[in-house]
C-alpha positions in Angstrom: -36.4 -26.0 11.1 -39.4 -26.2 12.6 -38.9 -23.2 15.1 -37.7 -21.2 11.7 -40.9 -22.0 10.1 -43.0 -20.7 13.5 -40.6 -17.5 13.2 -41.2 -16.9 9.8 -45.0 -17.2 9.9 -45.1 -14.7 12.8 -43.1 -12.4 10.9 -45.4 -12.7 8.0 -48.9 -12.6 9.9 -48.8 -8.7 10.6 -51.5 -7.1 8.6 -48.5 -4.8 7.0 -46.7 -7.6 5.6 -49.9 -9.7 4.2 -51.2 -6.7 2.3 -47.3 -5.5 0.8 -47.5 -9.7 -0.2 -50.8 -9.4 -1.5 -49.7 -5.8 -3.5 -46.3 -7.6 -4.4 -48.3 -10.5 -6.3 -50.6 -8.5 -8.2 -48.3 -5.7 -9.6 -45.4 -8.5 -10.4 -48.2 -10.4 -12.1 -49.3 -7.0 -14.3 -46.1 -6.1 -15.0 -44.6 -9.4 -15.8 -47.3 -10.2 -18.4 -46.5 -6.8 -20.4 -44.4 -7.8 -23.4 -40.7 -7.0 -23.3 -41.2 -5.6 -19.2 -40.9 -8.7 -17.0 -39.2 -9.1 -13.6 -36.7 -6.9 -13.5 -38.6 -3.9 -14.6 -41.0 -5.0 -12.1 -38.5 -5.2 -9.0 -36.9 -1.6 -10.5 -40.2 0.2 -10.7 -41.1 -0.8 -6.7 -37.4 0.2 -5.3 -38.4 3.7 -4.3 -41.0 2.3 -2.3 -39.0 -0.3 -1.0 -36.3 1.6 0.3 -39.5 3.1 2.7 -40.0 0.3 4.2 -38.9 -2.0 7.8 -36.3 -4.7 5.9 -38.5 -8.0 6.9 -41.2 -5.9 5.0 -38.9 -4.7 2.0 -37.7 -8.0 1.5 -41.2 -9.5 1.5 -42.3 -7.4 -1.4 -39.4 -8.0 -3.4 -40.1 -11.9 -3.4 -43.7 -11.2 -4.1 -43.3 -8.8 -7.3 -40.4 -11.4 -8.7 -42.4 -14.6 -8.3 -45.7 -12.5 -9.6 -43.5 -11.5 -13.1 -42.9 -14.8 -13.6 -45.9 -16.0 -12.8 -47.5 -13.1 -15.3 -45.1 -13.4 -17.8 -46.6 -17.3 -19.1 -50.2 -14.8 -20.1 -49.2 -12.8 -23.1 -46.6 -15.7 -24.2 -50.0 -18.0 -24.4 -52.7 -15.5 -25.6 -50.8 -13.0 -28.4 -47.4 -15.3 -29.0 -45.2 -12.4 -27.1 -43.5 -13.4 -23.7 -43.2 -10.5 -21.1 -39.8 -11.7 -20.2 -37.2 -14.2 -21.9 -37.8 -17.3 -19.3 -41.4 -17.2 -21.2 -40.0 -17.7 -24.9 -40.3 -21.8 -24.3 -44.1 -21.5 -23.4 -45.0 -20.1 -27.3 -43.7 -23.4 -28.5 -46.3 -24.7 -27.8 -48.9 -22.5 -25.3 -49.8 -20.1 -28.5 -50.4 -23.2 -30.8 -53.2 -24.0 -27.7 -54.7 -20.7 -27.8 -55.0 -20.5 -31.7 -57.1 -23.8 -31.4 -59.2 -22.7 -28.6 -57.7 -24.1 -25.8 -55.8 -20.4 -24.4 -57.8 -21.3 -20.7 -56.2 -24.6 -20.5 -52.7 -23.7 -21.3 -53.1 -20.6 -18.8 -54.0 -23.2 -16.0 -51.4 -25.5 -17.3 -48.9 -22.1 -16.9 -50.2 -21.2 -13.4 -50.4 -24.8 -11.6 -46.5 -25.3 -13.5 -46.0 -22.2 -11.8 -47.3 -23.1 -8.0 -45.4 -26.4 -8.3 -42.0 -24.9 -9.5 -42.3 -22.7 -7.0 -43.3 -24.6 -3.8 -40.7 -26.9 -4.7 -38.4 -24.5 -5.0 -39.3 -23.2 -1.2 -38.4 -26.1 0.1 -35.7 -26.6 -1.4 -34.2 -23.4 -0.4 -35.1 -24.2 3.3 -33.2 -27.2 3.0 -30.2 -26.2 1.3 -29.6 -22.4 2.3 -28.9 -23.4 5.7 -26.3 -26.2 4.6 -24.8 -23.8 2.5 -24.3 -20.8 5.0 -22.8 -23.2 7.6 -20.3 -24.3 4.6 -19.9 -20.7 4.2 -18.9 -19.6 7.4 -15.2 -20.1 7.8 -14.9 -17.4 4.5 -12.5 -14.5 4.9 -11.5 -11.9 2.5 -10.1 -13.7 0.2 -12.7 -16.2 -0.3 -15.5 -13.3 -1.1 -13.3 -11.9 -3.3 -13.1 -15.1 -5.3 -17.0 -15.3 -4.5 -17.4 -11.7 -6.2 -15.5 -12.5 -9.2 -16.9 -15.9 -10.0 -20.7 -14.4 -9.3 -19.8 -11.5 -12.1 -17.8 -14.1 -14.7 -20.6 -16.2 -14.6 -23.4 -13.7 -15.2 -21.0 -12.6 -17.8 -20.9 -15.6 -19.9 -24.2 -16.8 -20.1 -25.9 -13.7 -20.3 -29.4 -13.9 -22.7 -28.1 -11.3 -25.0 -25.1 -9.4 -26.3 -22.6 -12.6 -26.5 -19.5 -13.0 -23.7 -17.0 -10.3 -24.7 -20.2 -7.2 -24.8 -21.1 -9.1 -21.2 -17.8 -8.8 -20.2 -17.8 -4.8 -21.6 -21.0 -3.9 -19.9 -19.9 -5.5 -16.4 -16.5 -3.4 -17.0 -18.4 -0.4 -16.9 -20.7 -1.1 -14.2 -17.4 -1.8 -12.0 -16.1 1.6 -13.3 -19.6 3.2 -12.3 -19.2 2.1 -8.8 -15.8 4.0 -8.4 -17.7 7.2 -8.7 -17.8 8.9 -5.0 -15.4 9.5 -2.2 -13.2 6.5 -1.2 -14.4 5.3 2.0 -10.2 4.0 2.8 -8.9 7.3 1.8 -11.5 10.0 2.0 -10.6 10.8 -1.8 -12.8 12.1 -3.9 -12.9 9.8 -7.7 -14.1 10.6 -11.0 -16.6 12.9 -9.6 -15.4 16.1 -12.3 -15.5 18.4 -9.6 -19.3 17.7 -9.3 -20.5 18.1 -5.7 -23.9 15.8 -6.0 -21.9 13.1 -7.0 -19.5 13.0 -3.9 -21.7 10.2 -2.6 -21.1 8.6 -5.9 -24.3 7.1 -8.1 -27.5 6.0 -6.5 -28.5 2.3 -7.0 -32.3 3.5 -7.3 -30.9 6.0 -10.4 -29.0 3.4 -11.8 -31.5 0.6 -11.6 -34.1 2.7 -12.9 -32.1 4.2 -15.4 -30.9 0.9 -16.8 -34.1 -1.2 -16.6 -37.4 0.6 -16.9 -36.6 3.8 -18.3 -34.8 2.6 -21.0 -36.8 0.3 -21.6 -40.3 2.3 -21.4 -38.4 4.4 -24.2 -37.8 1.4 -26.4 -41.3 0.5 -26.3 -42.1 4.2 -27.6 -39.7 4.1 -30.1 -41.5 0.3 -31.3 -44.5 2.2 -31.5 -46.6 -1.5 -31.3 -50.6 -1.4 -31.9 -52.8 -3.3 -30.0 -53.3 -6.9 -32.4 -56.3 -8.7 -33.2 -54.9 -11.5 -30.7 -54.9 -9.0 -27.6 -57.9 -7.7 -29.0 -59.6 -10.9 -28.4 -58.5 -11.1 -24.8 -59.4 -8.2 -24.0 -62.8 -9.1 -24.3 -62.0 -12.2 -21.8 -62.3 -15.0 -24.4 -59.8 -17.8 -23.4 -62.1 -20.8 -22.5 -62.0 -23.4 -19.9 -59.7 -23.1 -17.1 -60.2 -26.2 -15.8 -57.6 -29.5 -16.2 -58.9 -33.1 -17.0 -57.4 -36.0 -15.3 -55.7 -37.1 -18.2 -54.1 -33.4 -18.3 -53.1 -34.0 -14.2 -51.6 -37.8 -15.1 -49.6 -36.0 -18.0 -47.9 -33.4 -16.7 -47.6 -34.7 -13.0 -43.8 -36.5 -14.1 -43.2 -33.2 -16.0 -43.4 -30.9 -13.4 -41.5 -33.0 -11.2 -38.7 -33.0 -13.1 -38.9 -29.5 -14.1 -39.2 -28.5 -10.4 -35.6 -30.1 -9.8 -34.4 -29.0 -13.1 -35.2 -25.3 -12.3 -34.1 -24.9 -8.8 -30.3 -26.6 -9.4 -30.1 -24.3 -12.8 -31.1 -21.5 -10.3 -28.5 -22.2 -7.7 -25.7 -22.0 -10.9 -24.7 -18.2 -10.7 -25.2 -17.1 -14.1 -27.7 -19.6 -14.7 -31.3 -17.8 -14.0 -34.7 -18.8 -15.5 -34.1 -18.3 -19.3 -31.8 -21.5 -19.4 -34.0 -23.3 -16.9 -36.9 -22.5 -18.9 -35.3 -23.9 -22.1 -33.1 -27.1 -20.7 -36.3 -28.2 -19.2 -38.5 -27.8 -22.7 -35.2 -29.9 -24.1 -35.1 -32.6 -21.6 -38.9 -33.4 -21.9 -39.1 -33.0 -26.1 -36.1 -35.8 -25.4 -38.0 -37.8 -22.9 -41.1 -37.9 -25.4 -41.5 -40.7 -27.4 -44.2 -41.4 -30.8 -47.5 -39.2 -30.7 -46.1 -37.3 -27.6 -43.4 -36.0 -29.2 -45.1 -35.2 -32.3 -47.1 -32.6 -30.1 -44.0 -30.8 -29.3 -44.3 -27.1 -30.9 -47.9 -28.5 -32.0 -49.4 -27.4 -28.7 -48.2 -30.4 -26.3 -49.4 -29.6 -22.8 -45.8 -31.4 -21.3 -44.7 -28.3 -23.3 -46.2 -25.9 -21.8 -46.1 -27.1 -18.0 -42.1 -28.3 -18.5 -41.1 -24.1 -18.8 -43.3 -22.6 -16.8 -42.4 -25.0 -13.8 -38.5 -24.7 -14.7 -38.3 -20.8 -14.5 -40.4 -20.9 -11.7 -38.0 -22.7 -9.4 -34.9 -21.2 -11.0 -36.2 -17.7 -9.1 -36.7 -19.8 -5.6 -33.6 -21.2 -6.4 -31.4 -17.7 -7.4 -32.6 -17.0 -3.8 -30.3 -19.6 -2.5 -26.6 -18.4 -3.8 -28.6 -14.4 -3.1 -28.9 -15.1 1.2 -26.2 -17.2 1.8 -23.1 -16.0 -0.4 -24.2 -12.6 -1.2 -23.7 -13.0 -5.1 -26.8 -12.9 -7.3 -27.7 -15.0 -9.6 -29.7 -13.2 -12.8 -30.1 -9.5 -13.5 -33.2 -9.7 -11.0 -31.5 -10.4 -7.9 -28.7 -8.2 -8.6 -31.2 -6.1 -8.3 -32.8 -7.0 -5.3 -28.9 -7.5 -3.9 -28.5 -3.8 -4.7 -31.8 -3.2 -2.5 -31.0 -5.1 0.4 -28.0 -3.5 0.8 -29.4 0.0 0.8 -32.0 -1.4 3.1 -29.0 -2.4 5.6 -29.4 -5.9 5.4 -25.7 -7.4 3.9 -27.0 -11.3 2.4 -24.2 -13.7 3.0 -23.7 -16.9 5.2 -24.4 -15.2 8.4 -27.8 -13.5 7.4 -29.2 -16.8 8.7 -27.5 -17.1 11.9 -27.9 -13.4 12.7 -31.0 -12.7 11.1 -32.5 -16.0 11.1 -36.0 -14.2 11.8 -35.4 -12.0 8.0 -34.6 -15.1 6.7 -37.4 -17.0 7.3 -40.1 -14.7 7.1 -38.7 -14.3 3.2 -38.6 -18.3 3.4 -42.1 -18.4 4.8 -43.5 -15.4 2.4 -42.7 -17.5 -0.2 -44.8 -20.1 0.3 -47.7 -17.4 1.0 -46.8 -15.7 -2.1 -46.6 -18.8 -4.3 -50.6 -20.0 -2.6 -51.8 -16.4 -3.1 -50.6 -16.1 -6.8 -52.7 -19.6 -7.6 -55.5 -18.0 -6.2 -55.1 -14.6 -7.9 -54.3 -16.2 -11.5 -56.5 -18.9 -12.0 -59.9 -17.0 -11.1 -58.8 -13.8 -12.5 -57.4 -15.1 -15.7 -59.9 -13.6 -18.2 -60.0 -10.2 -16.0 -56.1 -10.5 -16.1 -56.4 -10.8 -20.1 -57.8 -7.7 -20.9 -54.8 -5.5 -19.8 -53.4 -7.0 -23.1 -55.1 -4.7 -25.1 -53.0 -1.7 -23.4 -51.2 -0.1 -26.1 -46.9 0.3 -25.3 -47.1 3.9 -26.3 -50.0 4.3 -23.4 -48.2 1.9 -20.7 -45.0 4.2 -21.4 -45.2 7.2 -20.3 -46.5 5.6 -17.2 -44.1 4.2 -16.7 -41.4 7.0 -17.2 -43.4 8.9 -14.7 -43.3 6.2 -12.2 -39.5 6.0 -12.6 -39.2 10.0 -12.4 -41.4 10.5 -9.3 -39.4 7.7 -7.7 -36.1 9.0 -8.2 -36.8 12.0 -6.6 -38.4 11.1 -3.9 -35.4 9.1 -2.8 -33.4 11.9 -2.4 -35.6 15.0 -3.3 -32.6 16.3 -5.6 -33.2 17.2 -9.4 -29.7 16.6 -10.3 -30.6 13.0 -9.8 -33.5 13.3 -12.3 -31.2 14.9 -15.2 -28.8 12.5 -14.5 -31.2 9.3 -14.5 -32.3 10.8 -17.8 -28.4 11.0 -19.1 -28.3 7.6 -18.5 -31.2 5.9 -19.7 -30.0 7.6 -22.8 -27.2 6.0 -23.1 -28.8 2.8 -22.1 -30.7 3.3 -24.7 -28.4 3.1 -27.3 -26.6 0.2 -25.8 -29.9 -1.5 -26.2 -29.9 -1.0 -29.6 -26.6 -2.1 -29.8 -27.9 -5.0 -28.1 -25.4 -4.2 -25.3 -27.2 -6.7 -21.9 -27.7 -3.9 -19.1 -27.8 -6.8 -16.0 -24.0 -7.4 -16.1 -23.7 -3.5 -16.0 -25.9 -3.6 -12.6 -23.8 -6.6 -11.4 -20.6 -5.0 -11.7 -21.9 -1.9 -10.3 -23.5 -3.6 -7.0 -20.6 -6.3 -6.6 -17.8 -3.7 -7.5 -17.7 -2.5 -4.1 -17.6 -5.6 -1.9 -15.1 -6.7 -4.6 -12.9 -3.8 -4.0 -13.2 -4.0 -0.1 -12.4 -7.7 0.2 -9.6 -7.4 -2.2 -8.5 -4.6 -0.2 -8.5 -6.5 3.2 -7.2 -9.5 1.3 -3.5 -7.6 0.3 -3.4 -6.2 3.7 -3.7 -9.8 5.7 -0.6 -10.6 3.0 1.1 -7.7 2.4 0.6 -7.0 -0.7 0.9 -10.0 -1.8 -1.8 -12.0 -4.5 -0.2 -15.4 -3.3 -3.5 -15.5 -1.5 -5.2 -16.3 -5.4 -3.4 -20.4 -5.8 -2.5 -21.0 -1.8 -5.7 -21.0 -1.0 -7.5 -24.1 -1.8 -11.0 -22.7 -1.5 -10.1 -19.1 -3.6 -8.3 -21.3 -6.1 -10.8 -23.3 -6.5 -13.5 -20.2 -7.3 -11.1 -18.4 -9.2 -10.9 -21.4 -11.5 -14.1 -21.4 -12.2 -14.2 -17.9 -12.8 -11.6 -18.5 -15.7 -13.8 -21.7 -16.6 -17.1 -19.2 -17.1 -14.8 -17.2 -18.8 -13.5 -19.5 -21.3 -16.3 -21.4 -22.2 -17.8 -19.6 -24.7 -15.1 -19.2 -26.7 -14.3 -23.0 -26.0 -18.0 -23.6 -27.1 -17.4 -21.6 -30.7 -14.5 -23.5 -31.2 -16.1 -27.3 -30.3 -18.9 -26.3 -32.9 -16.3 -25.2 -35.9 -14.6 -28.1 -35.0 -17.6 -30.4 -35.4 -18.8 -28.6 -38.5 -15.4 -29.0 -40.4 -14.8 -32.8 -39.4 -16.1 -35.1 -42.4 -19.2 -37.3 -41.9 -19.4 -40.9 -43.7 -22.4 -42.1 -44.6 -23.3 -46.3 -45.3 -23.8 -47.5 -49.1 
């Protein structure tokens, strides 16, 4: 461990990678705190460059602009009651009710130190336990990453923050279909291309990811048409107070963020799982754990309620990382995402990324802890400075954003079919939106659909044809089981709650 550690911090010590770190932090932080944008606009937008760049590096400013959107997202959730990405939504309980009574700097400090904590932890916990993991992961064949693939997109599927199960399960449907598009590598076919010669090579990722995520979305936000409110008016002019936490704030929140830290990283592991529920389970368990005049506070402006999130969703990203490297199956919409970019950069995550790459491995592992140190120092000071990009009206931050994604797009692969066809489908994401349709299960389905369809491929041939492989394996059984599981609970969860609601309740004389 210790030689990974000495490999990772050379890999991270070239001037190149500290200043893409430094880059990562600061654009993941802007973008994160931008209502409605949050990490996985933020990852989309910096793809094009990305796919520019040495892997070690790529990968380096991946993990900076995710941990920087959630560390950016906690800023307009305290100061104007609108989170910059779901995982956030917790931190208004009780971080807005802070700000409206003047205390905006302490529940921004409360935010950022939650933040640092959740994801330090986090870190090391993912040093520990990715290597474990990968060495568990080893003996895998076809079969077993076909059950991998399937249980990674069921999951996603079912606990999904919007849309319920079955328009989940739709939108990953599609996104497997999508990935069809192109010649078949096995038979040098040509499907669902219409005759079209640009799409031989079947849809780009960088089109796709674009197209889904921060186009569409930059065209929401024009069609909200939001003004700038009094609230972001007020910090814009850098009003949020003290920044600095009294020892009774420390002895307070200390347990909290403990807990949270734990809390977050095993809800991150949980494919499906991400930082939304982290955030939320954690605000749950600590309202719980309160007791009198502490609990009271809760949605009042309770500082335990304000740390509790921001530490939770924190270490759910550090621990997404962990099912990301070692099984190759992301976790959230975000690191289907980043899986999507790895692969394009030639780096294939799984169990023997660590034995084979152990020096990409661990100059992410190390970057991390860099990153996490770097975002302290860039959030606390620069708080008030941060603030003022608040006042940024959506119909201004729009277009430039829509240029970003346009310029990136084709300077991938200098083609304008690609542009009119990103265009086509932001559209249509769009209107799926509105529909409140969830567009990661369509990227998931889309990135995982073809190492689903190759394992399952070299799976029939090792058994003639045969899908015995399914229930005689006990490994594939048992993570084709818990696909069904993911599958099922929701609807098991409707029916438990009718259940409850129509069973009769006796009350005492």
């Amino acid at each position: 461990m210790i030689e990974g550690l000495l490999l990772g911090l050379q890999g991270i010590a070239t001037p190149t990678n500290l200043a893409l770190l430094v880059m990562g932090c600061l654009l993941g932080t802007f973008i994160g705190m931008m209502p409605g944008l949050g990490p996985v606009t933020a990852v989309s937008l910096l793809i094009p460059l990305v796919l520019t760049l040495p892997p070690a590096s790529g990968m380096v400013l991946l993990a900076a602009i995710y941990y920087g959107a959630m560390f950016g997202g906690s800023t307009a959730s305290v100061l104007i009651n609108a989170p910059g990405e779901s995982s956030s939504v917790p931190t208004t309980f009780d971080g807005y009710p802070m700000a409206r009574r003047g205390e905006a700097g302490r529940a921004l400090a409360l935010c950022a130190w939650g933040s640092f904590v959740g994801g330090t932890v986090a870190t090391v916990l993912l040093m520990l336990a990715a290597p474990v993991l990968a060495g568990w992961a080893l003996g895998f064949q076809a079969p077993e990453y076909f059950a991998l693939m399937v249980l990674g997109l069921t999951a996603v599927a079912a606990v999904t923050d919007s849309g319920g199960a079955l328009k989940a399960a739709l939108m990953t449907v599609v996104g497997l279909m999508l990935g069809t598009v192109g010649t078949d590598i096995a038979d040098g076919v040509e499907r669902y291309t219409f005759g079209v010669a640009d799409l031989a090579d079947g849809l780009s990722f960088v089109l796709l990811a674009m197209a889904a995520f921060a186009l569409s979305e930059s065209l929401l936000a024009a069609l909200r048409n939001q003004k700038v409110s009094e609230a972001a008016r007020r910090a814009a002019r850098g009003d949020v107070g003290t920044l600095k936490l009294t020892r009774d704030d420390v002895k307070e929140v200390a347990p909290t963020m403990a807990r949270s830290s734990v809390l977050g990283f095993i809800v991150g592991v949980l494919p499906g799982a991400g930082a939304t529920i982290a955030a939320f389970m954690s605000y749950a368990v600590e309202r719980n754990l309160a007791r009198g005049a502490r609990r009271d506070e809760f949605g009042k402006g309770s500082r335990r309620g304000v740390a509790a999130p921001e530490t939770a969703n924190n270490a759910a990203a550090g621990g997404a990382y962990v099912p990301l490297l070692t099984l190759g199956i992301p976790g959230s919409g975000t690191t289907a995402v980043i899986l999507g970019a790895l692969v394009a950069l030639g780096v294939q995550p799984g169990p023997r990324l660590y034995l084979e790459q152990s020096a990409l491995f661990w100059t992410v592992v190390v970057s991390m802890y860099v990153g996490n140190l770097i975002l302290l120092v860039i959030n606390l000071p620069l708080i008030p400075w941060i603030a003022r990009t608040l006042a940024i009206p959506e119909p201004i931050l729009a277009p430039l954003i829509q240029f970003f994604c346009l310029v990136g797009v084709y300077l991938v692969s200098f083609n304008s079919f690609d542009l009119w066809l990103m265009i086509g489908l932001a559209g249509v994401c769009l209107a799926l939106r509105l529909l409140d349709y969830p567009m990661a299960p369509l990227l998931l389905g889309f990135v995982l659909g073809k190492l689903l369809e190759e394992n399952l491929r070299r799976a029939l041939l090792v058994n003639d044809g045969s899908f015995a492989f399914l229930w005689e394996r006990p490994v594939t059984a048992l993570l084709v089981a818990l696909s069904v599981g993911c599958l099922l609970a929701p609807a098991v969860t409707r029916w438990w709650r009718r259940r409850s609601d129509r069973t009769p309740t006796t009350t005492g004389a």
